[in-house]
C-alpha positions in Angstrom: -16.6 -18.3 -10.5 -18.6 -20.4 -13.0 -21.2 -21.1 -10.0 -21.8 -17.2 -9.6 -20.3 -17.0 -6.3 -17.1 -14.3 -6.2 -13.7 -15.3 -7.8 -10.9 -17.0 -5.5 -8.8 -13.6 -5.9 -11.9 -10.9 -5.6 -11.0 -9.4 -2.0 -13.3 -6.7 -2.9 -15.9 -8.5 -2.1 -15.3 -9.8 1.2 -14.1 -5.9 2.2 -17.6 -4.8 0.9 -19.0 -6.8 3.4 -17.1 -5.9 6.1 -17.3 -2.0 5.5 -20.9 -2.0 4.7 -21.4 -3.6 8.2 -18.9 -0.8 10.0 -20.5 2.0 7.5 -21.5 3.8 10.9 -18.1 4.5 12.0 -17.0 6.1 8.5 -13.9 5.0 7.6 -11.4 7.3 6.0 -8.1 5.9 4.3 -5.6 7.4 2.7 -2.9 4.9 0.8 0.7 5.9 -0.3 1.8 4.0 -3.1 5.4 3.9 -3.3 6.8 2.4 -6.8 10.0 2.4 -8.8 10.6 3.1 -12.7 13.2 1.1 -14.5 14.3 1.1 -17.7 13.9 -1.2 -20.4 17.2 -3.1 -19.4 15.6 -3.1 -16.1 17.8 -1.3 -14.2 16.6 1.8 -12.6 16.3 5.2 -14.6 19.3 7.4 -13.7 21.4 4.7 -12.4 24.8 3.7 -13.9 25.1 1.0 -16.3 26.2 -2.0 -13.9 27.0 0.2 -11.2 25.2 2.3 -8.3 24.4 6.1 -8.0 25.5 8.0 -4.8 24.3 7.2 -1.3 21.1 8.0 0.0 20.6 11.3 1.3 20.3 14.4 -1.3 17.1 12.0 -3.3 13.9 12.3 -1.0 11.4 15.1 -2.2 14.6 16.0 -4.2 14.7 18.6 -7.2 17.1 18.6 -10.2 18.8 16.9 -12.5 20.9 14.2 -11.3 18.7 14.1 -7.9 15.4 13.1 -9.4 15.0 10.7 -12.6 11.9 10.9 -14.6 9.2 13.1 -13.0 8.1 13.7 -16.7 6.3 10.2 -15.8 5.1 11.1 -12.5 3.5 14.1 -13.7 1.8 12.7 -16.7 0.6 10.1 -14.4 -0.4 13.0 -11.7 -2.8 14.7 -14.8 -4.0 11.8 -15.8 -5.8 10.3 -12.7 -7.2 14.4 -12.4 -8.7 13.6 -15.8 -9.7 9.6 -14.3 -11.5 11.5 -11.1 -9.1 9.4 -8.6 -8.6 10.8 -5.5 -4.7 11.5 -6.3 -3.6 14.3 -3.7 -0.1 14.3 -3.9 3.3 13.0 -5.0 7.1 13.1 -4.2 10.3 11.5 -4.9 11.3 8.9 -2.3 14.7 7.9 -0.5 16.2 5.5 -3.3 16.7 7.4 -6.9 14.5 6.5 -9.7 11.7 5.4 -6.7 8.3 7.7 -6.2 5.2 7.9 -4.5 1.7 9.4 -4.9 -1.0 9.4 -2.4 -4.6 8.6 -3.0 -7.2 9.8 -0.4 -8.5 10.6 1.8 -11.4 8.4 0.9 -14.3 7.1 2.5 -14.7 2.6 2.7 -14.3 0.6 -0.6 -13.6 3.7 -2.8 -10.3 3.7 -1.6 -9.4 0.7 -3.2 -11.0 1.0 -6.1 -9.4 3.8 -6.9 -5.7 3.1 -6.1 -6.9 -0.3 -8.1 -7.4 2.3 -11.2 -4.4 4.6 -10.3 -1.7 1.1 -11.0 -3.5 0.5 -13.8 -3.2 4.2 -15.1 1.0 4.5 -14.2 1.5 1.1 -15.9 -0.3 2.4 -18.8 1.5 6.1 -18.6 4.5 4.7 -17.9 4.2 2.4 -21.7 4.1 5.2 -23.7 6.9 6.4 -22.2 9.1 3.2 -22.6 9.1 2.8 -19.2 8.8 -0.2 -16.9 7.2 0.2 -13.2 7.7 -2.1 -10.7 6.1 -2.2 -7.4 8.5 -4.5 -5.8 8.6 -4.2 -1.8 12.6 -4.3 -1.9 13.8 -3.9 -5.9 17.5 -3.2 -5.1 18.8 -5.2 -1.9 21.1 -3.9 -0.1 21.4 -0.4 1.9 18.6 1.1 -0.5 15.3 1.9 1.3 12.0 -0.9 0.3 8.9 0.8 -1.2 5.4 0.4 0.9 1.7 1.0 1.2 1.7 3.3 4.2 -2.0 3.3 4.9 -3.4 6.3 7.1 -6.9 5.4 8.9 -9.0 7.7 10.5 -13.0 6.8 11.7 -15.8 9.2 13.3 -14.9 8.2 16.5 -11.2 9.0 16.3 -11.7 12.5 14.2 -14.0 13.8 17.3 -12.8 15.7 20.5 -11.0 12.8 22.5 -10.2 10.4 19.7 -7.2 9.6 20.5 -8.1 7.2 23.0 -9.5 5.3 20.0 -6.6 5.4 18.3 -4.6 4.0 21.3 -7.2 1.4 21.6 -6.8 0.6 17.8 -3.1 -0.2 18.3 -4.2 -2.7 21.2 -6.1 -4.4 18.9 -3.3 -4.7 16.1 -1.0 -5.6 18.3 -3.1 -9.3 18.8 -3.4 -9.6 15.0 0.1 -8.9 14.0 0.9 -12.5 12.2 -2.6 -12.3 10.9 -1.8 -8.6 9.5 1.7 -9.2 7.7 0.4 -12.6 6.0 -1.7 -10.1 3.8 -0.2 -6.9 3.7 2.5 -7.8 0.2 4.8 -10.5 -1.0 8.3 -10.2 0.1 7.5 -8.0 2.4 10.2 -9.5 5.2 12.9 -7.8 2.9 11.9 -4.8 3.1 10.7 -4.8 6.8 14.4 -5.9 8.4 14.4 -2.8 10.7 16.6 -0.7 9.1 15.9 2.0 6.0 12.6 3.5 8.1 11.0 0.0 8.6 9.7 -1.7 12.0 10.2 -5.4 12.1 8.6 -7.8 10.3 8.0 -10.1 13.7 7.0 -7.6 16.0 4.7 -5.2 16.4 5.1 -1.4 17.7 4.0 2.0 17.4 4.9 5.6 18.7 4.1 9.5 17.9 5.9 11.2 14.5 8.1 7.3 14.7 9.4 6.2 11.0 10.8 3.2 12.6 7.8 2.1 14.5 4.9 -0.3 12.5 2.1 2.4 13.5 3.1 6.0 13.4 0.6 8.2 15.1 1.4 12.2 13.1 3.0 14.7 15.8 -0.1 17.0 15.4 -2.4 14.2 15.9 -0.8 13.8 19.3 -1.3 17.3 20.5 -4.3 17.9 19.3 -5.8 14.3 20.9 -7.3 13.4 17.9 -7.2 12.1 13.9 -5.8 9.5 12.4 -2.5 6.6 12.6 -0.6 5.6 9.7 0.2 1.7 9.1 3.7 1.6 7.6 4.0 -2.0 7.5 2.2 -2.8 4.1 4.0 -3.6 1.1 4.0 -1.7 -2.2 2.7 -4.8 -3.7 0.0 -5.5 -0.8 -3.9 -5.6 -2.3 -5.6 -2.1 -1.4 -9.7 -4.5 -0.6 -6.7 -6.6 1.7 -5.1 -4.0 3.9 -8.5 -1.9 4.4 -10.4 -5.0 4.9 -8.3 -6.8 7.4 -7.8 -2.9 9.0 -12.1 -2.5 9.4 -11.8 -6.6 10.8 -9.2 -6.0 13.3 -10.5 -2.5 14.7 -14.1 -4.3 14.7 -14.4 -7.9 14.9 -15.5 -10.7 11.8 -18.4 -10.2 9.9 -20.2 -13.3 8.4 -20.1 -14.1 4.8 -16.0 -12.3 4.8 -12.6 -13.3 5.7 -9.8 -10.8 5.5 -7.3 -13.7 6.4 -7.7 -15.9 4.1 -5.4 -16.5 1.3 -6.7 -17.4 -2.4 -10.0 -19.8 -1.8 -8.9 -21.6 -5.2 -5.5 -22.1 -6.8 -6.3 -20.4 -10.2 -6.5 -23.4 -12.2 -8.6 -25.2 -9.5 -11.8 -24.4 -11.0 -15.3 -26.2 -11.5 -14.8 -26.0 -14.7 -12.9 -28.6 -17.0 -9.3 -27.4 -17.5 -7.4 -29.1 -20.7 -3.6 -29.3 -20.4 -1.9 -30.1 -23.3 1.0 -32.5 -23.4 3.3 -33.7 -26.2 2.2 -37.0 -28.1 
């Protein structure tokens, strides 16, 4: 802002703060960014002019023409965060035709969003010169077509050592209280994609299980048996900010930390600032 303090909309900053404070317990996330490519009439690739493609079923981690639409995209996209240095470990095509995801991490505080930050910016940019449009829209097709999220996997030191899952059962405690807290900043639109239905927990209430696609938490299968490593957060949005979910996630898991607040929306209405804003109006 013009007074040097941080802008309304840098949640960076106030997850710095918090992470620096937890640094001990070294964080580890790992976000999957689920997104869908349309086409310049903004419909999505593959799908028939005014009309729908065949149910769901045959798409996920699907091969082949007619199953998958435009990995041409996702590839060039794959290469070029390798070339960027991000993180990128993975990609696949999701439940609804034309969607995808790729998965950043695992990464170690802040770095994780800064690099899923870069990796939008570097689809978006991929995806121009291929005449694509990319939307990150939590639920771009309503109806019984699956949402696109941010399923964010967490993991500390205390929940990677022998024993951790009691950690882990005492982190989903703790999100439990913070639920409404949680969902105010984890994506716009978010409550139509989390009805319930297409692999989504409600948006309302909070639950979790082992190797659970419906649940909010999901704790991995092989996590279970072997008592220890990491939960995965299905609940944010495709849309949600990367310094919000992580922040709010270090906040919940270990209390406030002066000089940050996770909950809060935008301090500032973007034209609200210090300095003199001119609007022009006809004579």
């Amino acid at each position: 802002m013009s007074d040097g303090t941080p802008n309304a909309f840098n949640f960076r900053h106030d997850a710095n703060v918090i992470m620096e404070a937890n640094k001990q317990h070294e964080f580890w996330f790992g976000l999957e960014q689920e997104y869908t490519l349309l086409g310049p009439d903004g419909w999505p690739y593959g799908w028939p002019k005014n009309g729908f493609p065949a149910p769901q079923g045959p798409y996920y981690c699907g091969v082949g023409t007619g199953k998958v639409m435009r990995r041409d995209i996702v590839d060039a996209h794959y290469k070029a965060c390798l070339y960027a240095g991000i993180q990128i470990s993975g990609t696949n095509a999701e439940v609804m035709p034309a969607q995808w995801e790729f998965q950043v991490g695992p990464c170690l505080g802040i770095a994780l969003g800064d690099q899923l930050w870069m990796s939008r910016f570097i689809l978006h940019r991929v995806a121009e010169d291929f005449g694509a449009k990319v939307t990150f829209a939590p639920k771009p097709i309503p109806g019984d077509w699956n949402g696109a999220g941010l399923h964010t996997n967490v993991s500390t030191k205390e929940m990677r050592a022998e024993g951790g899952m009691k950690y882990i059962e005492a982190a989903m405690e703790k999100l439990a209280e913070r639920q409404v807290e949680h969902m105010e900043v984890y994506g716009e639109d978010n409550r139509l994609r989390m009805t319930g239905k297409h692999e989504t927990a409600s948006y309302d209430k909070f639950t979790w299980g082992v190797a659970n696609r419906g649940a909010s938490v999901r704790v991995n299968r092989a996590c279970a048996v072997e008592g220890k490593g990491y939960f995965e957060d299905r609940r944010p949005a495709s849309n949600a900010d990367p310094y919000q979910v992580t922040g709010i996630m270090v906040e919940t898991l270990y209390g406030k930390v002066k000089g940050a607040d996770m909950t809060r929306k935008a301090r500032l209405n973007p034209l609200q600032e210090t300095d003199t804003v001119v609007v022009a109006t006809k004579p």
